[in-house]
Backbone atoms as SQL, in Angstrom:
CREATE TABLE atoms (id INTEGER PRIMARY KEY, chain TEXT, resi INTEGER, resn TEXT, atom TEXT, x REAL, y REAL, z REAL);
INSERT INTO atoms VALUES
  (1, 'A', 1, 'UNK', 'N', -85.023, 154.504, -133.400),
  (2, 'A', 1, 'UNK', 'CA', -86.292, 154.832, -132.800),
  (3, 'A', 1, 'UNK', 'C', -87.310, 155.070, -133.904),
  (4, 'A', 2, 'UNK', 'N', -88.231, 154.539, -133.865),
  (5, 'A', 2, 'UNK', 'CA', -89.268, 154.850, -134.734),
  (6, 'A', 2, 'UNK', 'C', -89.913, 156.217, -134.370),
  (7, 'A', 3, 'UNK', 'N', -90.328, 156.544, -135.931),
  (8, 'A', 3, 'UNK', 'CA', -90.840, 158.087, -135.577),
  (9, 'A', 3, 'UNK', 'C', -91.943, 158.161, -136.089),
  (10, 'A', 4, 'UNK', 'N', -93.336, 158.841, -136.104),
  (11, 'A', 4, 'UNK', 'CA', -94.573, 159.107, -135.946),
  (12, 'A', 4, 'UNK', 'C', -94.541, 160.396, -137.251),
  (13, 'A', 5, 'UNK', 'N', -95.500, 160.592, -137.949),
  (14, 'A', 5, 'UNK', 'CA', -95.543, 161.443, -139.115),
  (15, 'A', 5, 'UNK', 'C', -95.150, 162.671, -138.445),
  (16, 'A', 6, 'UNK', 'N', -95.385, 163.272, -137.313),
  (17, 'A', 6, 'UNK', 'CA', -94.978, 165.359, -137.387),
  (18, 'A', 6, 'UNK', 'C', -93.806, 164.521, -136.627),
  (19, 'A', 7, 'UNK', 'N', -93.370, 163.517, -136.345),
  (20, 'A', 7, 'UNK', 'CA', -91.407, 163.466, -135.961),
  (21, 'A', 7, 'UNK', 'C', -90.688, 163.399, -137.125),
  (22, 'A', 8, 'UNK', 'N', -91.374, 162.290, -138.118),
  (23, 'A', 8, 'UNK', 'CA', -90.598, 162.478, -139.262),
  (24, 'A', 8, 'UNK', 'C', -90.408, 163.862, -140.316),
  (25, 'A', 9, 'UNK', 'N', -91.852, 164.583, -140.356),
  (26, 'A', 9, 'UNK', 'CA', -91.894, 165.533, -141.293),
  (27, 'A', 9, 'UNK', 'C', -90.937, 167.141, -140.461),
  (28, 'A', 10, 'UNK', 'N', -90.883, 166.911, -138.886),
  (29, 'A', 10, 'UNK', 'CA', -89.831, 167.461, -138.267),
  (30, 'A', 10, 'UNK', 'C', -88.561, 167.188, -138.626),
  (31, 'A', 11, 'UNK', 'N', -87.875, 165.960, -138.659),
  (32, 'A', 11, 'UNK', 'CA', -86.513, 165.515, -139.282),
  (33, 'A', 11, 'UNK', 'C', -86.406, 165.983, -140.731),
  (34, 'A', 12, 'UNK', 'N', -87.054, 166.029, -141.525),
  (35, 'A', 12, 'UNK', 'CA', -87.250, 165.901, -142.898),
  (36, 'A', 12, 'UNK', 'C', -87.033, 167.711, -143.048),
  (37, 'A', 13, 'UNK', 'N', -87.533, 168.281, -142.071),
  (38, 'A', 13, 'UNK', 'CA', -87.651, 169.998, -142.668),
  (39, 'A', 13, 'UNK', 'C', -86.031, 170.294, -141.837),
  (40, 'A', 14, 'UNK', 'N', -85.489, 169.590, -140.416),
  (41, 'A', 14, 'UNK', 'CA', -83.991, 169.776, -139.802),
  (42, 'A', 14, 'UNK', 'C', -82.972, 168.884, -140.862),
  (43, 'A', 15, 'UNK', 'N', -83.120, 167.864, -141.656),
  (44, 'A', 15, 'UNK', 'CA', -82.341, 167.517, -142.378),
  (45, 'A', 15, 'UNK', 'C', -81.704, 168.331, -143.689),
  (46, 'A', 16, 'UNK', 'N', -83.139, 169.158, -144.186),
  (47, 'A', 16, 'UNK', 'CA', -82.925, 170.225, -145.513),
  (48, 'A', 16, 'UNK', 'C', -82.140, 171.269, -144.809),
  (49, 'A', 17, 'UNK', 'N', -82.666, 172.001, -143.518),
  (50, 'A', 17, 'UNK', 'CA', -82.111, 172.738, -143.490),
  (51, 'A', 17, 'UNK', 'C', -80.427, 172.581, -142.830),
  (52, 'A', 18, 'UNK', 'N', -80.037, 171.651, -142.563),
  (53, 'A', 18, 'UNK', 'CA', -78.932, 171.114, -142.339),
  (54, 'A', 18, 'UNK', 'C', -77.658, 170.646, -143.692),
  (55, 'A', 19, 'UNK', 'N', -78.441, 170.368, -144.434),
  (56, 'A', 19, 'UNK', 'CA', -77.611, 169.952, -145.557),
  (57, 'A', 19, 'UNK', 'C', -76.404, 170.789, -145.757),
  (58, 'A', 20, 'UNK', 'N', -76.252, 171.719, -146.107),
  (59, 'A', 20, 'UNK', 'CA', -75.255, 173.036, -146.340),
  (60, 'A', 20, 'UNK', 'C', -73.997, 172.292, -145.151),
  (61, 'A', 21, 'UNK', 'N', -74.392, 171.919, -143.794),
  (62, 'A', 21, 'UNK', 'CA', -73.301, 171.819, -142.831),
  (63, 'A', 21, 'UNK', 'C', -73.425, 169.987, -142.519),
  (64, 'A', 22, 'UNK', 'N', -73.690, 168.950, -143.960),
  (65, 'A', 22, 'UNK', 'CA', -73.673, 167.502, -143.788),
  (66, 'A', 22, 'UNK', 'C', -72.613, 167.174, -143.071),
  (67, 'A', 23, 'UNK', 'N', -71.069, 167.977, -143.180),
  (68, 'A', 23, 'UNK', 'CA', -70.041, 167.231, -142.672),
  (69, 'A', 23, 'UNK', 'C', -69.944, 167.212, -141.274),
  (70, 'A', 24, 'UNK', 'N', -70.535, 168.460, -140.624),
  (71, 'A', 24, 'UNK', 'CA', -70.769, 168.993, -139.278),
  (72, 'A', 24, 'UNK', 'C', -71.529, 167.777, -138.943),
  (73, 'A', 25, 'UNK', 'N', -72.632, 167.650, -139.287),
  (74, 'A', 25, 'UNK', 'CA', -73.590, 166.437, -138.957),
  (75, 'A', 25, 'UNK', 'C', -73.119, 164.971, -138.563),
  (76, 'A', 26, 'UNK', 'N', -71.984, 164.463, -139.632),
  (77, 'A', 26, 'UNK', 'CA', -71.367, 163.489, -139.929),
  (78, 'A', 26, 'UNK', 'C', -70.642, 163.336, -138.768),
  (79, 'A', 27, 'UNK', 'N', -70.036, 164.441, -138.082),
  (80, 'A', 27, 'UNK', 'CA', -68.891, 164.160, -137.221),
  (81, 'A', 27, 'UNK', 'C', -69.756, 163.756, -135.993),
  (82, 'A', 28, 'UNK', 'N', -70.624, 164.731, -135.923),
  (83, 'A', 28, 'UNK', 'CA', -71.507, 164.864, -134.492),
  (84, 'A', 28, 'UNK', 'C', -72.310, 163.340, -134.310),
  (85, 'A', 29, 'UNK', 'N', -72.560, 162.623, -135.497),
  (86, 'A', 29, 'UNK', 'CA', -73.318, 161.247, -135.625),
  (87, 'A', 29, 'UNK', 'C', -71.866, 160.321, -135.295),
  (88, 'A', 30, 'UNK', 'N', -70.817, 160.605, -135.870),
  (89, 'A', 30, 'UNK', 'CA', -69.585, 159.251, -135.610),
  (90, 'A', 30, 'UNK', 'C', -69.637, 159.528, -134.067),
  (91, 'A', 31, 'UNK', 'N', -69.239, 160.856, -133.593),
  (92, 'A', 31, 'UNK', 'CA', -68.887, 160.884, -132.097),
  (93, 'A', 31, 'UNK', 'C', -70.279, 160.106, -131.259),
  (94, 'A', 32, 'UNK', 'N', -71.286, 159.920, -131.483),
  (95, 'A', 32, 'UNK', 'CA', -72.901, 159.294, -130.964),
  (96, 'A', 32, 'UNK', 'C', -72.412, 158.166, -130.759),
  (97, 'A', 33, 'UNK', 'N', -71.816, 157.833, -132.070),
  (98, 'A', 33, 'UNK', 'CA', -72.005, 156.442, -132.742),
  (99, 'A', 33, 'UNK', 'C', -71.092, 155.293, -131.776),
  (100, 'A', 34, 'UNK', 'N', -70.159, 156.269, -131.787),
  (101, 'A', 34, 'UNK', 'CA', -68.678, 155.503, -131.567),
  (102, 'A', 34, 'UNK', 'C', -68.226, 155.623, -129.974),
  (103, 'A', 35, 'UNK', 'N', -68.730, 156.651, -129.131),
  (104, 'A', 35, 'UNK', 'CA', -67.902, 156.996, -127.976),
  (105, 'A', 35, 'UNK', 'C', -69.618, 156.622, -126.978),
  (106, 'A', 36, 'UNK', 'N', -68.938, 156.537, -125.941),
  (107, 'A', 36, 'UNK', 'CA', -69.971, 156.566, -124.380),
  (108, 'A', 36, 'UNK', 'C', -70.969, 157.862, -124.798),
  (109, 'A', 37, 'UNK', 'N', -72.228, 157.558, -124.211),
  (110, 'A', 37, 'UNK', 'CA', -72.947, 159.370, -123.816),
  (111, 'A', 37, 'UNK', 'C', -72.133, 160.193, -123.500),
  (112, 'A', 38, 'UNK', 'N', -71.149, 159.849, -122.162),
  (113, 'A', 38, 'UNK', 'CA', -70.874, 161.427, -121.759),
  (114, 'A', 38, 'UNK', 'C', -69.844, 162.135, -122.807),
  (115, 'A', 39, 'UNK', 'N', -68.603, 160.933, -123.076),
  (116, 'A', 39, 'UNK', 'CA', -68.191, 161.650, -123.990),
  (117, 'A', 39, 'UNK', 'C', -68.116, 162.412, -125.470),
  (118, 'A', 40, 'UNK', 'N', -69.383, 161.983, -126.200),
  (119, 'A', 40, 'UNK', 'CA', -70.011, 162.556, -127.059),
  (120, 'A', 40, 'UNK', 'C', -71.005, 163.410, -126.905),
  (121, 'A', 41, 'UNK', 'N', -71.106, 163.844, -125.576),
  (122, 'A', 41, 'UNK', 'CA', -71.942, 164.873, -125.081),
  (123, 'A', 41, 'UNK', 'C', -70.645, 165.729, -125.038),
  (124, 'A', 42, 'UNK', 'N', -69.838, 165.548, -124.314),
  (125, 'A', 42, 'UNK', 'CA', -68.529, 166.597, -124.199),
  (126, 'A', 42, 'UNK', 'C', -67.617, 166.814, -125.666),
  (127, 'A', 43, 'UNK', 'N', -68.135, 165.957, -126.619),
  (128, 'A', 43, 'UNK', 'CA', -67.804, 166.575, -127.741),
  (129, 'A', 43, 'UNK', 'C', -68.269, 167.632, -128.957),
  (130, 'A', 44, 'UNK', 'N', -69.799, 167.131, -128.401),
  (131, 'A', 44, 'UNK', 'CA', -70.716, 168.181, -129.297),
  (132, 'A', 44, 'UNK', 'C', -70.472, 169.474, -128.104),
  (133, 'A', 45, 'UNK', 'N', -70.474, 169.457, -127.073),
  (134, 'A', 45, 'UNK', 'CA', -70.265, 171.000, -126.073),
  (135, 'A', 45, 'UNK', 'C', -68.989, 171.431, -127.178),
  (136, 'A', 46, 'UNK', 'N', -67.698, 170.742, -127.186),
  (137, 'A', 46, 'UNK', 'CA', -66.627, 171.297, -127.855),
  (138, 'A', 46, 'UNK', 'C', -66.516, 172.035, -129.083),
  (139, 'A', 47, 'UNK', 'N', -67.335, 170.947, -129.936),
  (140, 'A', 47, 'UNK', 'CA', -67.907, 171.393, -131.483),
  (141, 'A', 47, 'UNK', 'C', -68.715, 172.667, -131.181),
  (142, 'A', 48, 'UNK', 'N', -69.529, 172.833, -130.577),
  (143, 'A', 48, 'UNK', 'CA', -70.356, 174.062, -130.497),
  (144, 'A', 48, 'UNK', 'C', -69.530, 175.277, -130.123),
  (145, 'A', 49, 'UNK', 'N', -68.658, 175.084, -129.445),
  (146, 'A', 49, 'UNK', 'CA', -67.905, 176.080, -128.365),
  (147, 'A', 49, 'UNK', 'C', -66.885, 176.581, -129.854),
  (148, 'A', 50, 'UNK', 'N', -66.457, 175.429, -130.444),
  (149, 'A', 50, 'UNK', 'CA', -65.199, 176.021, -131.718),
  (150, 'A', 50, 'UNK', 'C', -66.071, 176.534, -132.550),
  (151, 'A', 51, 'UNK', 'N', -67.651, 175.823, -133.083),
  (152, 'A', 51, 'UNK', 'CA', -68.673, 176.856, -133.903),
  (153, 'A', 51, 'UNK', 'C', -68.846, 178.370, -134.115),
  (154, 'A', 52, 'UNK', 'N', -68.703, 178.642, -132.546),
  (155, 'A', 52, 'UNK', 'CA', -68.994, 180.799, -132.091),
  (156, 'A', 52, 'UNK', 'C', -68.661, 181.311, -132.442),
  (157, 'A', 53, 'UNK', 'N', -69.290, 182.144, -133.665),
  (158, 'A', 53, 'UNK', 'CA', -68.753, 182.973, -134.327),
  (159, 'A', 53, 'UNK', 'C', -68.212, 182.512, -136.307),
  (160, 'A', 54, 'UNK', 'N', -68.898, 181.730, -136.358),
  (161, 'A', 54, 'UNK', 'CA', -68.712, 180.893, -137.802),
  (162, 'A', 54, 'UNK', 'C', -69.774, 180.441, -138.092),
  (163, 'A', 55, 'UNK', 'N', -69.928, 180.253, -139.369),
  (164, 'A', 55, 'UNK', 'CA', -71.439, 179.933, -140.082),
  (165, 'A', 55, 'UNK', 'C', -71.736, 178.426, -139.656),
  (166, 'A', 56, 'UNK', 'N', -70.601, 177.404, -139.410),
  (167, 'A', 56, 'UNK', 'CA', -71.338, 175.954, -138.758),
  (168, 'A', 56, 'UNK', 'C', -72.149, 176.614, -137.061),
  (169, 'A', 57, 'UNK', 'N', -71.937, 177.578, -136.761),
  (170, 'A', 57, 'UNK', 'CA', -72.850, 178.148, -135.649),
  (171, 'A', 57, 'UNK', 'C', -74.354, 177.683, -135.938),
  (172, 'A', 58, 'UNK', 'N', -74.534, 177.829, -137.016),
  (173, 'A', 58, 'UNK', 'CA', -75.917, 177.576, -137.130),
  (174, 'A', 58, 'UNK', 'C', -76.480, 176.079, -137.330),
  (175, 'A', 59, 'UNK', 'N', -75.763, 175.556, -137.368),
  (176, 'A', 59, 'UNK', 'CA', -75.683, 174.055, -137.383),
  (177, 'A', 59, 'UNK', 'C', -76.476, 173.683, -135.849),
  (178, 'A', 60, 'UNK', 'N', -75.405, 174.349, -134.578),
  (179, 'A', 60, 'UNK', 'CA', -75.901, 174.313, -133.569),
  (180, 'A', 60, 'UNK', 'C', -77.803, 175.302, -133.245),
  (181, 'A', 61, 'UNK', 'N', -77.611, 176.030, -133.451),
  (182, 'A', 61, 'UNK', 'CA', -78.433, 176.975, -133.410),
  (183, 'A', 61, 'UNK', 'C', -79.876, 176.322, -133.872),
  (184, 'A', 62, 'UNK', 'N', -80.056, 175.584, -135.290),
  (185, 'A', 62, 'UNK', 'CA', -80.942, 174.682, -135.384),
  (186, 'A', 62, 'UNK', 'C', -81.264, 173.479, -134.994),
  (187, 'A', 63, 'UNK', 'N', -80.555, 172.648, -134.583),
  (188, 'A', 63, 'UNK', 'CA', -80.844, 171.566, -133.551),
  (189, 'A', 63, 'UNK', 'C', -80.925, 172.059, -132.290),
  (190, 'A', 64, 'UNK', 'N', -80.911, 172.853, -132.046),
  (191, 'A', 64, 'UNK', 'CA', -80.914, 173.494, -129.931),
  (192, 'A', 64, 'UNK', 'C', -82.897, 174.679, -129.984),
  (193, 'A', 65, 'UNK', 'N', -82.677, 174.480, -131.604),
  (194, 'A', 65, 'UNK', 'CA', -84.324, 175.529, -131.514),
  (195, 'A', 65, 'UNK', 'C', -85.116, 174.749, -131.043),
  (196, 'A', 66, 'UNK', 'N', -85.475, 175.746, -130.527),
  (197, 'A', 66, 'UNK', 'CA', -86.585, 174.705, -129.385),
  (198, 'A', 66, 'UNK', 'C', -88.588, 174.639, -130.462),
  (199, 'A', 67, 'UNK', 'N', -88.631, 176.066, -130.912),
  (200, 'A', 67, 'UNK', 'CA', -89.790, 175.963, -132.086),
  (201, 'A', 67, 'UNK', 'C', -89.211, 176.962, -133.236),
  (202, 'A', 68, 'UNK', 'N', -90.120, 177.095, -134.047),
  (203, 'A', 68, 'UNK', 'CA', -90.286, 177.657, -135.286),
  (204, 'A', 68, 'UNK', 'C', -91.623, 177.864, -135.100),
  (205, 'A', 69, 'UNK', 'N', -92.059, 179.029, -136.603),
  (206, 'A', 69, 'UNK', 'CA', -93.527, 179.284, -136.796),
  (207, 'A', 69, 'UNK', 'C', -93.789, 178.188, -137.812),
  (208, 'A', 70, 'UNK', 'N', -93.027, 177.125, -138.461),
  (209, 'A', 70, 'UNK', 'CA', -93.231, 176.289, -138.789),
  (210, 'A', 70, 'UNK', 'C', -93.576, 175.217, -138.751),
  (211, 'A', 71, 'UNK', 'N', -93.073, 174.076, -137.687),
  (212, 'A', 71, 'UNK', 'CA', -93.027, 173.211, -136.728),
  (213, 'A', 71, 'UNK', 'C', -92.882, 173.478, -135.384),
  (214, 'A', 72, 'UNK', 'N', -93.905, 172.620, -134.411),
  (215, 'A', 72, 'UNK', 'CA', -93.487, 172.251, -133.219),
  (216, 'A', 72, 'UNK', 'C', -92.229, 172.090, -132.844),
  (217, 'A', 73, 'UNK', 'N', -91.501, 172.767, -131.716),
  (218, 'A', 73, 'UNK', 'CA', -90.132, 172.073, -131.300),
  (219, 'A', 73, 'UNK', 'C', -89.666, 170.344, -131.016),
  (220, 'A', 74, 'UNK', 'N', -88.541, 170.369, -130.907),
  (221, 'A', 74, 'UNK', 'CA', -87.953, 168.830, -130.637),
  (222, 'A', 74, 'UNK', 'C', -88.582, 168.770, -128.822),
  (223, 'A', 75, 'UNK', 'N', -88.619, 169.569, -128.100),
  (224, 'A', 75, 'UNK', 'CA', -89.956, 169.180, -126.610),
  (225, 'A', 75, 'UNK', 'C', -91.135, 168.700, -126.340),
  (226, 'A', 76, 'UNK', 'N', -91.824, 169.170, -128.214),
  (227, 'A', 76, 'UNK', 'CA', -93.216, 168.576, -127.999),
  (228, 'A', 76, 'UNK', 'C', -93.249, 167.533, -128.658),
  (229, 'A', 77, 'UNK', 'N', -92.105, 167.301, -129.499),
  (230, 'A', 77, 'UNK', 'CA', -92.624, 166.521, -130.491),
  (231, 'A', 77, 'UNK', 'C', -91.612, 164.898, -130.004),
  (232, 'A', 78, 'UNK', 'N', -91.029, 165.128, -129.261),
  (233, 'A', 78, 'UNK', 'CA', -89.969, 164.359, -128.535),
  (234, 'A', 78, 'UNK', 'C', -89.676, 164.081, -127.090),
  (235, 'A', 79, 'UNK', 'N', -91.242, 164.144, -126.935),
  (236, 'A', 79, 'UNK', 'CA', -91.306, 164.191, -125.216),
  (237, 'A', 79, 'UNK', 'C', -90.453, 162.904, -124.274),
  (238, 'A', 80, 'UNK', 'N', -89.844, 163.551, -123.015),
  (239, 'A', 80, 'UNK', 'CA', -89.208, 162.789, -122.327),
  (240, 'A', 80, 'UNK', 'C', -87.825, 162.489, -122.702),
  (241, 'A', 81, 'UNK', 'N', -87.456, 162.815, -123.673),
  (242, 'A', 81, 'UNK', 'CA', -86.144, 162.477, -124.839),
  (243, 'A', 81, 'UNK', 'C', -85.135, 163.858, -123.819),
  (244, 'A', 82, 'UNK', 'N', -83.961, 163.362, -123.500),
  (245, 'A', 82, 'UNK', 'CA', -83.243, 164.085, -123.649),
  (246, 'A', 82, 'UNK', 'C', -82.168, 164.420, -124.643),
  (247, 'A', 83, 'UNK', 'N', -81.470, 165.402, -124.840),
  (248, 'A', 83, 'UNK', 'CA', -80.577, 166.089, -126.208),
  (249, 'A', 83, 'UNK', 'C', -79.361, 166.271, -125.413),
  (250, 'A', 84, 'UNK', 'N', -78.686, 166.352, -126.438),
  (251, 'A', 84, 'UNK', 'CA', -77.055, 165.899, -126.140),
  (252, 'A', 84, 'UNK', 'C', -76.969, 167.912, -125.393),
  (253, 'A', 85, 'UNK', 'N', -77.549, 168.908, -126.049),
  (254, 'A', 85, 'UNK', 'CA', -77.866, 169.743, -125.254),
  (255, 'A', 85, 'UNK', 'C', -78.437, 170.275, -124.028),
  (256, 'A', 86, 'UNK', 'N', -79.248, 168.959, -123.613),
  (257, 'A', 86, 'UNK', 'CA', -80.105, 169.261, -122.345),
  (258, 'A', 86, 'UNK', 'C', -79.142, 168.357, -121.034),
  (259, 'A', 87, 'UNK', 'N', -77.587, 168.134, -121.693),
  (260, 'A', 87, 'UNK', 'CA', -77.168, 166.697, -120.496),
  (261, 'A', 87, 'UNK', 'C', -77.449, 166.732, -118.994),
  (262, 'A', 88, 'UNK', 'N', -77.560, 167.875, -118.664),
  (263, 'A', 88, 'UNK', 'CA', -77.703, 168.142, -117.660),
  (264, 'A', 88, 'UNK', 'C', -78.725, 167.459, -116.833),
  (265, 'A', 89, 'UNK', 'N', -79.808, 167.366, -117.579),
  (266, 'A', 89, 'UNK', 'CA', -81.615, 167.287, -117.401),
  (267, 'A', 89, 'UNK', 'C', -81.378, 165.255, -117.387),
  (268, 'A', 90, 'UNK', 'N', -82.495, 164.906, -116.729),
  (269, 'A', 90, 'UNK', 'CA', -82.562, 163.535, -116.639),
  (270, 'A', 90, 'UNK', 'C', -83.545, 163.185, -117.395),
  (271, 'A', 91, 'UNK', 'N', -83.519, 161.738, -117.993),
  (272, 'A', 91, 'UNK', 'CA', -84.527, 161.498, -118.968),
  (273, 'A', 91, 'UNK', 'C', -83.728, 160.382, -119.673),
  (274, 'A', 92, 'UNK', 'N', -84.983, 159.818, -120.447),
  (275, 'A', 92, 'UNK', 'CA', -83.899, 159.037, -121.775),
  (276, 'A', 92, 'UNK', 'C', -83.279, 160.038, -122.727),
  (277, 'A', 93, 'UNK', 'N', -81.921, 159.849, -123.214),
  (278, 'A', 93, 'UNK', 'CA', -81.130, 160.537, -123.567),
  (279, 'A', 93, 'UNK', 'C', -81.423, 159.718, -125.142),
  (280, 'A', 94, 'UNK', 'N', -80.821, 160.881, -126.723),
  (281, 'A', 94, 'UNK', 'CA', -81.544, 160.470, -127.449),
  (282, 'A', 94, 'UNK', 'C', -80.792, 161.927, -128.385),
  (283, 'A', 95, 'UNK', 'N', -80.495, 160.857, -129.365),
  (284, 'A', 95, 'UNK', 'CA', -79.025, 161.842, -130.064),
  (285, 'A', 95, 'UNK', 'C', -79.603, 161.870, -131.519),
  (286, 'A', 96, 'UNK', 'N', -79.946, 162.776, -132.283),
  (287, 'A', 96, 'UNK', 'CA', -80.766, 162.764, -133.526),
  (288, 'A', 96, 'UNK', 'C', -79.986, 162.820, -134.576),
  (289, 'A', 97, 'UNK', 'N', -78.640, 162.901, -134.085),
  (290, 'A', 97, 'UNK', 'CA', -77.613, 163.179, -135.740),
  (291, 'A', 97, 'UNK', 'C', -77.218, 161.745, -136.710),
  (292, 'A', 98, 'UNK', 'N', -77.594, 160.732, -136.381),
  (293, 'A', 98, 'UNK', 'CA', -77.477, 159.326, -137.064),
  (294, 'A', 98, 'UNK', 'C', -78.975, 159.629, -137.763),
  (295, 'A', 99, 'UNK', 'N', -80.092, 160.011, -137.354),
  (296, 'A', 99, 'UNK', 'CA', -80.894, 159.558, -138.128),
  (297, 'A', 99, 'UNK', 'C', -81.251, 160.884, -139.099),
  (298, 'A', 100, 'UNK', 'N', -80.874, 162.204, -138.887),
  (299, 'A', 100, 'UNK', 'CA', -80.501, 163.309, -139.504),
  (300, 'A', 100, 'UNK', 'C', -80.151, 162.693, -140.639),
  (301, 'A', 101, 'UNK', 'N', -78.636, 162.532, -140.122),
  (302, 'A', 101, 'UNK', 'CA', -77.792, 161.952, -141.317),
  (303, 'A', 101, 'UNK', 'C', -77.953, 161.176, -142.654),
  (304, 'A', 102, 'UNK', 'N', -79.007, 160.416, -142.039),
  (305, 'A', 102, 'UNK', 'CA', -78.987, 159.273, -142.688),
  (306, 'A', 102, 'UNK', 'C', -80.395, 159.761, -143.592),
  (307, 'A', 103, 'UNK', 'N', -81.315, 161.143, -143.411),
  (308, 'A', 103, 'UNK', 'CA', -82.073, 161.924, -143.921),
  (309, 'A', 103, 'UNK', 'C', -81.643, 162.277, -144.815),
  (310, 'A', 104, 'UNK', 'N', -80.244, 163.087, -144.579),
  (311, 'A', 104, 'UNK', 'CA', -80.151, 164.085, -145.575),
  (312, 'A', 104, 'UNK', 'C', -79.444, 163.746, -146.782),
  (313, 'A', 105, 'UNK', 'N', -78.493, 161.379, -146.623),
  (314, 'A', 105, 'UNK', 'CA', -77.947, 161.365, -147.184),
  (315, 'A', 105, 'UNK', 'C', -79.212, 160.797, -148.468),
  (316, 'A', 106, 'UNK', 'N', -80.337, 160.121, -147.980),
  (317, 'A', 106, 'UNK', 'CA', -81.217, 159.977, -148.946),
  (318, 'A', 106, 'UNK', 'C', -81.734, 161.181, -149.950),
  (319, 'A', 107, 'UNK', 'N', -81.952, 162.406, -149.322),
  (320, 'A', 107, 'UNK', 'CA', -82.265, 163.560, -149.399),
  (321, 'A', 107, 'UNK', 'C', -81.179, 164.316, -151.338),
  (322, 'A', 108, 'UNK', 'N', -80.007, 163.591, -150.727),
  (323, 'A', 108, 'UNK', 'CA', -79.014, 163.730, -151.694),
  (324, 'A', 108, 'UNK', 'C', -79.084, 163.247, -152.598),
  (325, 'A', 109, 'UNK', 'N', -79.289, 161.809, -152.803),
  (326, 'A', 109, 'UNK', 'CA', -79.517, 160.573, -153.464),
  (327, 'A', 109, 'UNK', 'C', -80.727, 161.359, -154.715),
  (328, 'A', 110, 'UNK', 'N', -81.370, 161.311, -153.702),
  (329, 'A', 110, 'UNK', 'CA', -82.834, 161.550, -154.771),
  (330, 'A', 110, 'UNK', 'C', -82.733, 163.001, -155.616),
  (331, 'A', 111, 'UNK', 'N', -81.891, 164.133, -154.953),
  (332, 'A', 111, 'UNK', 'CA', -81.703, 164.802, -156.370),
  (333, 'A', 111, 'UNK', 'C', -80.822, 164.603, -157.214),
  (334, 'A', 112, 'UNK', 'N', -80.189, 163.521, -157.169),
  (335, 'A', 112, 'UNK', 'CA', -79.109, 162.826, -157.904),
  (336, 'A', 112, 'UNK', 'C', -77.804, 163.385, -157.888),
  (337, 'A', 113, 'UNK', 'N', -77.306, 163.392, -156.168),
  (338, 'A', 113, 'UNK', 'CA', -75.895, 163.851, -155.890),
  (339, 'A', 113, 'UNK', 'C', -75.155, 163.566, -155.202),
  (340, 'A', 114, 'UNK', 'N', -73.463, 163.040, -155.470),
  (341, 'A', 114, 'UNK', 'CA', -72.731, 162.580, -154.310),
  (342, 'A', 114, 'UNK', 'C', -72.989, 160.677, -153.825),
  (343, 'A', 115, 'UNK', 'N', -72.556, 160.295, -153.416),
  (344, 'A', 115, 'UNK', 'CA', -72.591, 158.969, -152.515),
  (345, 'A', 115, 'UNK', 'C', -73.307, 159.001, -151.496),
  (346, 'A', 116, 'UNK', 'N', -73.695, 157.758, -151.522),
  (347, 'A', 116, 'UNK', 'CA', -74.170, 157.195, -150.068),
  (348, 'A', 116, 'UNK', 'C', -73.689, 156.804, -148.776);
């Protein structure tokens, strides 16, 4: 999906602060990648549910924020989009951890660390 400057500079500030939990990211983008909606919807519920109470908690916790005093939330800035969190809700459905990913692995690159 193409993204618009405050979507990208939104990804760009959820990718930094994501980095610390890349592998968390990684899994949540293969399960997108690889399985149906529902069942990569029922896998990130799982991942979140084993998260409670552990620091990848916050992994969840920042992709489900809805704003910051920083940025607009993923509602305004992603209208009509549904989140592997909202499955419930109808809409186009619209999974952000492939292009996260693929943020934070450039993100890496450029301070000169790790593979691509």
């Amino acid at each position: 999906m193409p993204l618009d400057s405050d979507q990208l500079q939104f990804m760009l500030c959820m990718a930094a602060a994501l980095r610390p939990f890349q592998g968390n990211v990684e899994g949540l983008a293969a399960a997108f990648h690889c399985s149906p909606p529902h069942a990569a919807n029922l896998h990130y519920l799982y991942q979140r549910g084993r998260a409670k109470g552990t620091d990848r908690s916050k992994v969840f916790e920042l992709v489900e924020s809805r704003h910051s005093d920083d940025y607009e939330g993923w509602e305004v800035l992603f209208p009509g989009r549904i989140f592997p969190w909202d499955a419930q809700d109808s809409g186009e459905e619209y999974e952000p951890f492939t292009e996260l990913l693929q943020l934070m692995k450039v993100m890496n690159v450029q301070k000169g660390g790790g593979d691509v």
